[in-house]
C-alpha positions in Angstrom: -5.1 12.2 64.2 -4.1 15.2 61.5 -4.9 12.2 58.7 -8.5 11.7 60.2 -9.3 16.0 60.7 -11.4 16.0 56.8 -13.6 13.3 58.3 -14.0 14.7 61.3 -14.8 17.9 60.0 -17.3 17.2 57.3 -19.6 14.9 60.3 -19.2 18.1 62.1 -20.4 20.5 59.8 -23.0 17.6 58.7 -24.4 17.9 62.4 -24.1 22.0 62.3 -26.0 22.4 58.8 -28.7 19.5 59.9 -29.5 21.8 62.8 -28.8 25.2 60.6 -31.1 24.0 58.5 -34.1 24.3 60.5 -33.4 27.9 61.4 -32.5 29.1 57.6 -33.6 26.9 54.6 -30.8 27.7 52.6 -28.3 25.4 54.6 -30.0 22.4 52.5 -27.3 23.2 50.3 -24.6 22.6 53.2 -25.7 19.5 54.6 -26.0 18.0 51.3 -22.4 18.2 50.2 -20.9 17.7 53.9 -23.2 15.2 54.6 -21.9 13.2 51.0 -18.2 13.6 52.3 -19.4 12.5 55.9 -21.0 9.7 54.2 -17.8 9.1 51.7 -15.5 9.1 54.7 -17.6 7.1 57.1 -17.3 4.3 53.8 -13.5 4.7 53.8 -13.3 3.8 57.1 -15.5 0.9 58.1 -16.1 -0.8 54.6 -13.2 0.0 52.0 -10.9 -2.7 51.1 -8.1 0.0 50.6 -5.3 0.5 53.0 -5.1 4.0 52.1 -8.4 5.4 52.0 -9.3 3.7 55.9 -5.8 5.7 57.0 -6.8 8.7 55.2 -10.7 8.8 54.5 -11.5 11.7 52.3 -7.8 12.8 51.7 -7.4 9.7 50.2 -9.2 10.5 47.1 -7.4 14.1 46.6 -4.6 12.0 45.7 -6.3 9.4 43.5 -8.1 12.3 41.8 -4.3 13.9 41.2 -3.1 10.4 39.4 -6.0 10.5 37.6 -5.3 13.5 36.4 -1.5 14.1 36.5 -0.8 12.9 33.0 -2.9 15.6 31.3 -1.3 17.9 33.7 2.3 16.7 32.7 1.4 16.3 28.7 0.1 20.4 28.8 2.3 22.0 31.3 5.2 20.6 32.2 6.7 18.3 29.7 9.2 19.8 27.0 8.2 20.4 23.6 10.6 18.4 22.3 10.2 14.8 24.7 8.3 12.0 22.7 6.4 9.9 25.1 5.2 8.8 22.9 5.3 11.9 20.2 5.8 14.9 21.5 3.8 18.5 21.8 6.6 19.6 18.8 5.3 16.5 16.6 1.8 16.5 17.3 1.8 20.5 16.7 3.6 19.8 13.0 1.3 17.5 12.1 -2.0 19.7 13.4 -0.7 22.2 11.0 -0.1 20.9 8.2 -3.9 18.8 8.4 -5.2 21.9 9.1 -2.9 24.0 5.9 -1.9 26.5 8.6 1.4 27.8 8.6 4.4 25.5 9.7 6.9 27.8 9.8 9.0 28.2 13.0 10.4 31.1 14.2 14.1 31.8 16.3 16.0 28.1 15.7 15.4 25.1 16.1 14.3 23.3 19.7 16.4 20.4 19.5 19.7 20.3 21.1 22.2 19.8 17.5 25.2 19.0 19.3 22.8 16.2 21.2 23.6 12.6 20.9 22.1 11.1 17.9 20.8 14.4 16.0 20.2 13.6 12.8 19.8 16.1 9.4 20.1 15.7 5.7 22.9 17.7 3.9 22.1 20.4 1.4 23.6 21.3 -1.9 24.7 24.1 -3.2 23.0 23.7 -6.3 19.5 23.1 -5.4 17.0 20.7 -7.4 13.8 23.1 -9.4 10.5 22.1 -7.3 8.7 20.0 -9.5 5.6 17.5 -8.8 5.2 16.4 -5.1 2.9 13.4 -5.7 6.3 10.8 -5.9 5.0 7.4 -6.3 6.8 3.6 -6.6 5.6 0.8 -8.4 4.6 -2.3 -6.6 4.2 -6.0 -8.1 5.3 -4.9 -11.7 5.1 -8.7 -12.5 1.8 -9.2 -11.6 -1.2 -8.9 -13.9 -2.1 -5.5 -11.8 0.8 -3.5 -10.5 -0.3 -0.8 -8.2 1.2 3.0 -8.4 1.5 3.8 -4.6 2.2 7.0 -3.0 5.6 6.8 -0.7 3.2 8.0 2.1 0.2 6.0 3.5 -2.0 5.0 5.9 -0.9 1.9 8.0 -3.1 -1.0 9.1 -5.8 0.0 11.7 -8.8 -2.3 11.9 -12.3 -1.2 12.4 -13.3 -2.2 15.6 -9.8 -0.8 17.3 -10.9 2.6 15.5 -14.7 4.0 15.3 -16.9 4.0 12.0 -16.5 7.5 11.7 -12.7 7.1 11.6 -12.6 5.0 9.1 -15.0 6.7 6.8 -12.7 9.6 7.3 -9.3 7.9 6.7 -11.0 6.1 3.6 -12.5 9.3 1.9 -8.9 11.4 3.2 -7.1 8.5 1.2 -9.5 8.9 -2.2 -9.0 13.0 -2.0 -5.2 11.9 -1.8 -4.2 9.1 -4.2 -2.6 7.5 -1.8 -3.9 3.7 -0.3 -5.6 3.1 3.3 -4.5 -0.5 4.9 -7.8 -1.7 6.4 -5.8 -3.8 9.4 -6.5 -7.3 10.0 -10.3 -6.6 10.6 -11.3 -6.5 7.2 -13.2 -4.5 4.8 -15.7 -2.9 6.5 -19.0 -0.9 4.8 -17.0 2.0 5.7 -14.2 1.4 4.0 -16.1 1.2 0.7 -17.6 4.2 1.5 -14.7 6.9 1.0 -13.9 5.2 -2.1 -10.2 5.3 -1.4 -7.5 2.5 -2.4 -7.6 -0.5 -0.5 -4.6 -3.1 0.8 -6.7 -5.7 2.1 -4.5 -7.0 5.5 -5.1 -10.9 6.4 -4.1 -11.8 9.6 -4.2 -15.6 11.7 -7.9 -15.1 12.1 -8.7 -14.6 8.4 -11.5 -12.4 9.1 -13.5 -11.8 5.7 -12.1 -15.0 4.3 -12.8 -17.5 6.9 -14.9 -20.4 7.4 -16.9 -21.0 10.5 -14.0 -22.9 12.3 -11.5 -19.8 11.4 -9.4 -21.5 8.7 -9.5 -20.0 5.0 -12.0 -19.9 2.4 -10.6 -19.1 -0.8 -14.0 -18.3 -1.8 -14.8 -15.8 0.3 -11.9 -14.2 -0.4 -12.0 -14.1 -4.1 -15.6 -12.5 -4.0 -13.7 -9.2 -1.6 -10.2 -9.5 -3.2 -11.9 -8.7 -6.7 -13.6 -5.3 -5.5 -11.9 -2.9 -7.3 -11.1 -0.8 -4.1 -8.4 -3.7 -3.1 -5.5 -2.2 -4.5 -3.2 -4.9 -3.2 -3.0 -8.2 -0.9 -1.2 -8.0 2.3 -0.2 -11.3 4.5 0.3 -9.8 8.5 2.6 -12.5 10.2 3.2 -10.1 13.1 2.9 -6.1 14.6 5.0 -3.8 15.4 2.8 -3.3 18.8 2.6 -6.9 19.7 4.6 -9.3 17.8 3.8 -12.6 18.4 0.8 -12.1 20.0 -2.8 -12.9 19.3 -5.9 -10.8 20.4 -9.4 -11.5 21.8 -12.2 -9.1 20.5 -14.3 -9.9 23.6 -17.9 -11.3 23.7 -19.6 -7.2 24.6 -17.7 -5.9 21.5 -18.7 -8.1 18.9 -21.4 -6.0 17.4 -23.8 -6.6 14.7 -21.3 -4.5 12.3 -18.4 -6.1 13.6 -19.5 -9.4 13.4 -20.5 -8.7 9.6 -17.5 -7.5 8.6 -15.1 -10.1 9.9 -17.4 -12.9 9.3 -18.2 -14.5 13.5 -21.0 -15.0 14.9 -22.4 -11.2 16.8 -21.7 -11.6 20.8 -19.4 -14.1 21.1 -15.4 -14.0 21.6 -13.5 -13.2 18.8 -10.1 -14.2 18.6 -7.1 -13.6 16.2 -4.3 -16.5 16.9 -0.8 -16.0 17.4 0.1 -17.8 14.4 -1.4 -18.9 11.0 -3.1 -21.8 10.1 -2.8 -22.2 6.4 1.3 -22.5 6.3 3.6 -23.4 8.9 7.0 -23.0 7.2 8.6 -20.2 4.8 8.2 -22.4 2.0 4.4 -22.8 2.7 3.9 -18.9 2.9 5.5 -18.2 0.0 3.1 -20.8 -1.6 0.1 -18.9 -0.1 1.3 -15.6 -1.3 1.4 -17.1 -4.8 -2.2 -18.4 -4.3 -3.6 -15.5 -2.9 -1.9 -13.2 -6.1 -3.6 -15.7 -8.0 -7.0 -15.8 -6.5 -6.9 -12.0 -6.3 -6.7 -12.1 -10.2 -3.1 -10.8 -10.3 -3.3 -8.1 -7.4 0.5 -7.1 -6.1 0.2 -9.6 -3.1 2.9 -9.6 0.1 3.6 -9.6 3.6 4.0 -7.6 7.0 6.2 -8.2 9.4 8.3 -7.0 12.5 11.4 -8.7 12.9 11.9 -11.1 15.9 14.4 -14.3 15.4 16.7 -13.7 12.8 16.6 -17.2 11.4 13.1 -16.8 11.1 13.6 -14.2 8.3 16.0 -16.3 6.8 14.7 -19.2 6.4 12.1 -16.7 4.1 14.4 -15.5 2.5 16.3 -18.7 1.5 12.6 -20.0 0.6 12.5 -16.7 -1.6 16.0 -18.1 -3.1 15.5 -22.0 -3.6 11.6 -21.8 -4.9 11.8 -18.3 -6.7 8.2 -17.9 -5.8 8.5 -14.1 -4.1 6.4 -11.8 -2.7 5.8 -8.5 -4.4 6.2 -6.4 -1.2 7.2 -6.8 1.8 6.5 -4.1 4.8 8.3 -3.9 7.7 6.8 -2.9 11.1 9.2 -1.6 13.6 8.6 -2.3 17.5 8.0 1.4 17.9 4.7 1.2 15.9 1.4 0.7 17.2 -1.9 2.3 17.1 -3.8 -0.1 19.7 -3.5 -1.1 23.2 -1.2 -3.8 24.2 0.4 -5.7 26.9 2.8 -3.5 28.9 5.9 -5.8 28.2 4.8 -6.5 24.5 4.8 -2.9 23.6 7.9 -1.6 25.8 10.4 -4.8 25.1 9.7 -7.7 22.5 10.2 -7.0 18.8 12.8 -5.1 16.9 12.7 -1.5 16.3 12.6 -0.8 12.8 15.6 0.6 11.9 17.4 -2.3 12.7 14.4 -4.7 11.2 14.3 -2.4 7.5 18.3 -3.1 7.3 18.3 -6.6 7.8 15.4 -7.0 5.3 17.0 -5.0 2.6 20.3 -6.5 2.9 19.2 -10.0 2.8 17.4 -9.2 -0.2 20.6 -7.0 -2.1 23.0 -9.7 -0.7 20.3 -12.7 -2.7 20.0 -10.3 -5.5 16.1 -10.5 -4.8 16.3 -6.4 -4.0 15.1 -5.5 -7.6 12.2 -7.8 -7.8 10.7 -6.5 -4.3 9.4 -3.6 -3.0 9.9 -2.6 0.9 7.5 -0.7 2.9 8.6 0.7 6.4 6.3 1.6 9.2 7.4 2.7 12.9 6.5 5.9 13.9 7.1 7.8 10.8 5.2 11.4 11.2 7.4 14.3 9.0 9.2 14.6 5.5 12.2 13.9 7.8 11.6 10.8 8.7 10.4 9.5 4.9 13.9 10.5 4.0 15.7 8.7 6.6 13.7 5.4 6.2 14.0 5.5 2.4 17.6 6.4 2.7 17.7 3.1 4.9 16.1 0.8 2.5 12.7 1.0 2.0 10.7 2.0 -1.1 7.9 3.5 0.4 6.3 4.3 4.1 3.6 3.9 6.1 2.0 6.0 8.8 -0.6 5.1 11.7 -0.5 7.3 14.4 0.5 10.4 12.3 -3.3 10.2 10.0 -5.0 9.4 13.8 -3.2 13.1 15.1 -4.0 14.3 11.4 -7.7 13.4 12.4 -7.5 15.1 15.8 -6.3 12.7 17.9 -4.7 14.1 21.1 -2.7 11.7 22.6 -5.1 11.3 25.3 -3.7 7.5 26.2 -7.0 6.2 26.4 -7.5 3.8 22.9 -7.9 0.4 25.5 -10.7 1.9 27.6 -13.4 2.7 24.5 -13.6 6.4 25.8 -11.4 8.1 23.1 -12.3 12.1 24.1 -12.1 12.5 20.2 -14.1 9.7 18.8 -11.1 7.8 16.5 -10.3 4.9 19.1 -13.5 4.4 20.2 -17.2 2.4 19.8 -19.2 4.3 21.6 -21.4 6.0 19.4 -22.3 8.9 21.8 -18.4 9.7 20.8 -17.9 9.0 17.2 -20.9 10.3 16.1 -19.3 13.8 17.1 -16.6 13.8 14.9 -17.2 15.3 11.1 -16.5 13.4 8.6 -16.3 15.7 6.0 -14.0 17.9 7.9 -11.4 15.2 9.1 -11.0 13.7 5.6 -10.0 16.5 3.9 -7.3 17.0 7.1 -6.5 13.7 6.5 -5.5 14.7 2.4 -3.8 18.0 3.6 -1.3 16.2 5.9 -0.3 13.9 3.5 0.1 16.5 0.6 2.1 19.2 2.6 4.0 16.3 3.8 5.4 15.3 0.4 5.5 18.6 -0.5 7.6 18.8 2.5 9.7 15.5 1.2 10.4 17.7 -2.4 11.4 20.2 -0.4 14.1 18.9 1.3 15.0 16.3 -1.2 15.2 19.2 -3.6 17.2 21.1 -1.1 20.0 17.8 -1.4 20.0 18.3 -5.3 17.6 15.0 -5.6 15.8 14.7 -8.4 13.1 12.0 -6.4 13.3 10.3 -3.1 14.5 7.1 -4.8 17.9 9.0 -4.9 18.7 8.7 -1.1 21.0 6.4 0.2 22.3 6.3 3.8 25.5 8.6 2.6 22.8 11.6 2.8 21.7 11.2 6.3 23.7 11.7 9.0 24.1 11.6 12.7 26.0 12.9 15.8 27.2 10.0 17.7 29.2 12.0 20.5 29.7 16.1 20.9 32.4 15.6 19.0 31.7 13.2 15.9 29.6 12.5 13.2 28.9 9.9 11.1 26.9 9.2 7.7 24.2 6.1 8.1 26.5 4.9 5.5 29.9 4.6 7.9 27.6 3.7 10.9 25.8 0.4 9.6 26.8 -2.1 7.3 25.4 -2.3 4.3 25.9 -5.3 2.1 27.1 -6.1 -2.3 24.7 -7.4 -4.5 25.1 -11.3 -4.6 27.5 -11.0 -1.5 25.0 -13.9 0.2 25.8 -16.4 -2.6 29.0 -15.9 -2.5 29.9 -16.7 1.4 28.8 -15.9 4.7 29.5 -12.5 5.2 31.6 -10.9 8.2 28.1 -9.4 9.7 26.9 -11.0 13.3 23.5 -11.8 13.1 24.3 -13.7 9.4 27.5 -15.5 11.0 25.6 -16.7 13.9 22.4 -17.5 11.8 22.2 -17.5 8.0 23.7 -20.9 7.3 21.6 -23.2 9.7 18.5 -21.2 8.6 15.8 -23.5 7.0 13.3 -23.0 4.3 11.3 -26.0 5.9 10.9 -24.7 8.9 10.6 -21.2 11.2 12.1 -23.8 13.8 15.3 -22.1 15.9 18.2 -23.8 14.3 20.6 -26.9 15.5 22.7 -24.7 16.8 20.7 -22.5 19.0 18.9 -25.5 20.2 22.6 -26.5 21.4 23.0 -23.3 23.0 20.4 -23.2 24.6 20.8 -26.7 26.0 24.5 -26.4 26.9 23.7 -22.5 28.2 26.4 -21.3 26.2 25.2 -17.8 25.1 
């Protein structure tokens, strides 16, 4: 009966107050709020579908009201500084500072446990490198009729429509103060990405969304009149995310506003879908063919693709496309499974795609053992936020990185888990303009160009610190990392890293390219003979 005492109560104390009431006025106040949990407990009882609110009427809310609430309360107070789910208090507080130019310093040693499985630091020298300029760049489609100078640090693809008008103006406007380039996502060039004036790499996913005719497949017109804006720094082909490989995404009917439906090029109010795969190629040869007709149309614009990793023989039959046609991309960025600014399905985020580590190595090497390396540029992006983890990722391979959620926490952004339910506390992830209107513009660009300058000047520092001249230096010799209490290894002894030519000169004694690389097809993304026989016999 204990579970029913809160109901029971508030209909007594409704009864008292109704009677109080008529001898002192000021009970109103009384039987309003117990009458409300009478009337809230007599609901849980008789007409609640839930099991647990007609065994516990009115308790049954405290605890509902304490999951609501309980990740707040474990993010603030009672989570470590140091535990990234999915960046911790430590990160978030770096970045903070240094979009706000506050000191970063840190006081009494590090947090992190150095003896810890899988610490990781960079070696100094004992003769230091001079500081000199911070603003390293690398050169991107230097065969094309416009190469682009990019900054190794960037802002990675986030669509208007998954963040607010007011984010993107700030991002764009951030990215002009900065000289370095804003990926507009796969929902196109919105008004408000024109409006900071910053550099563009216009993203073109399945649903071809400023380029598409009314049935969704391409229109090389419509492309040519936004690829020749000046903004549009670069061309960039998404084949997959990092946050959902693999998967499409439906922009539903509510959503599609008049701005929205501009930008993308649908019709306002109605469904808007992005398919899981392309429509204008269906095998690595045929990409590379669009690539080539898109650098064309573009009028010489460094034009590539993105991609996160998922069957190996996928990649290769790219890469052998790369080899037998010689038609290659200019760039090609690789999106770890760890990345991901929007929402997406629980089993998508947490468990399909490769993280990008693993993704960035088998890129590069296929590319050093084709001897493709030097004619294509790599960018990386999975949850790169400090100078630290630039270094490591270029030390890995890549020639440059980009950065989603680290600009969104640069903007203020505070991890409040809510992008999927359009009520972003901070007004980034959200279209509700009783939310984005609040944040300034003004203020969160030029927090947006801070993070990103005392970032490289961060990267000098500690490349400086090796006795680098320029990040292009690293190699996986100058990272290193604790693989029990007791070793350490260099990224160099830990992976395997491949020779010039070594691909056209053998299979090499490497897994995935034993199992894979010969059947691999430059006709087809199809899985290969012999994983079709595998899976038939069930001999895995």
């Amino acid at each position: 009966m204990l579970r029913y005492l809160p109901f029971l109560l508030s209909v007594a104390l409704t009864l008292f107050s109704f009677v109080a009431v008529w001898f002192e006025p000021a009970w109103i106040s009384g039987l309003l709020v117990f009458g409300a949990l009478a009337a809230l407990g007599t609901h849980d009882l008789f007409f609640s579908t839930s099991t647990l609110r007609r065994n516990y009427p009115i308790l049954a809310h405290v605890r509902f009201g304490a999951e609501t609430v309980g990740p707040a309360i474990r993010q603030y107070f009672v989570e470590s500084d140091t535990v990234e789910v999915p960046f911790s208090r430590e990160q978030r507080e770096l970045i903070y500072k240094r979009a706000k130019s506050v000191n970063d310093t840190r006081p009494f040693g590090t947090l992190k446990d150095v003896y810890g499985r899988d610490y990781e630091w960079i070696n100094h020298s004992m003769v230091p490198t001079p500081h000199g300029d911070p603003d390293f760049r690398v050169t991107i489609g230097e065969r094309s009729t416009q190469p682009y100078s990019a900054s190794l640090f960037n802002i990675s693809a986030m669509s208007f429509g998954s963040l607010s008008a007011s984010a993107i103006r700030a991002l764009s406007r951030g990215a002009k103060l900065g000289g370095f380039y804003h990926d507009t996502g796969e929902g196109s060039i919105s008004p408000y990405h024109r409006e900071g004036g910053g550099d563009l790499v216009w993203e073109i996913g399945s649903g071809y969304f400023g380029c598409r005719n009314a049935d969704g497949s391409f229109d090389p017109e419509r492309f040519v009149a936004n690829a020749h804006d000046p903004q549009v720094r670069m061309i960039e082909i998404k084949l997959s995310q990092g946050a959902k490989p693999g998967h499409g995404g439906v922009l539903p009917a509510p959503k599609v506003s008049a701005e929205i439906a501009a930008t993308r090029g649908v019709p306002e109010g109605v469904e808007c879908v992005s398919p899981a795969q392309h429509s204008a190629f269906s095998t690595p040869l045929e990409l590379l063919e669009f690539v080539a007709r898109l650098r064309e149309l573009s009028g010489g614009k460094p034009t590539g693709f993105k991609l996160a990793i998922g069957h190996p023989w996928e990649w290769f039959g790219i890469a052998k496309a790369m080899h037998e046609s010689r038609i290659l991309p200019d760039f090609i960025v690789v999106d770890g499974a760890e990345g991901g600014t929007g929402a997406s399905p629980a089993e998508f985020i947490d468990h399909v795609g490769v993280p990008m580590n693993e993704s960035l190595m088998l890129v590069h090497n296929t590319l050093v053992g084709l001897r493709l390396r030097d004619d294509i540029r790599i960018g990386a992006a999975g949850r790169i936020i400090s100078a630290f983890d630039i270094a490591r990722t270029l030390a890995l391979g890549a020639d440059w990185c980009n950065a989603g959620r680290g600009f969104m926490f640069a903007l203020g952004c505070i991890q409040a888990m809510a992008c999927h339910t359009n009520r972003c506390p901070t007004g980034i992830a959200t279209q509700d303009p009783r939310r984005w209107r609040q944040l300034d513009i003004g203020d969160k660009a030029l927090r947006v160009q801070r993070y990103h300058h005392n970032t490289m000047i961060a990267l000098r520092d500690l490349i400086c610190a090796a006795g680098l001249q320029h990040p292009n230096e690293l190699g996986p010799e100058h990272i290193l990392r604790r693989v029990s209490r007791i070793e350490v290894r260099a990224l160099a002894a830990l992976y395997r890293f491949m020779e010039p030519g070594e691909l056209l000169d053998g299979v090499p004694e490497h897994a995935v390219f034993r199992s894979f690389w010969a059947d691999a097809r430059s006709d087809s993304f199809g899985a290969p003979e012999k994983v079709m026989a595998m899976r038939r016999s069930k001999s895995y």
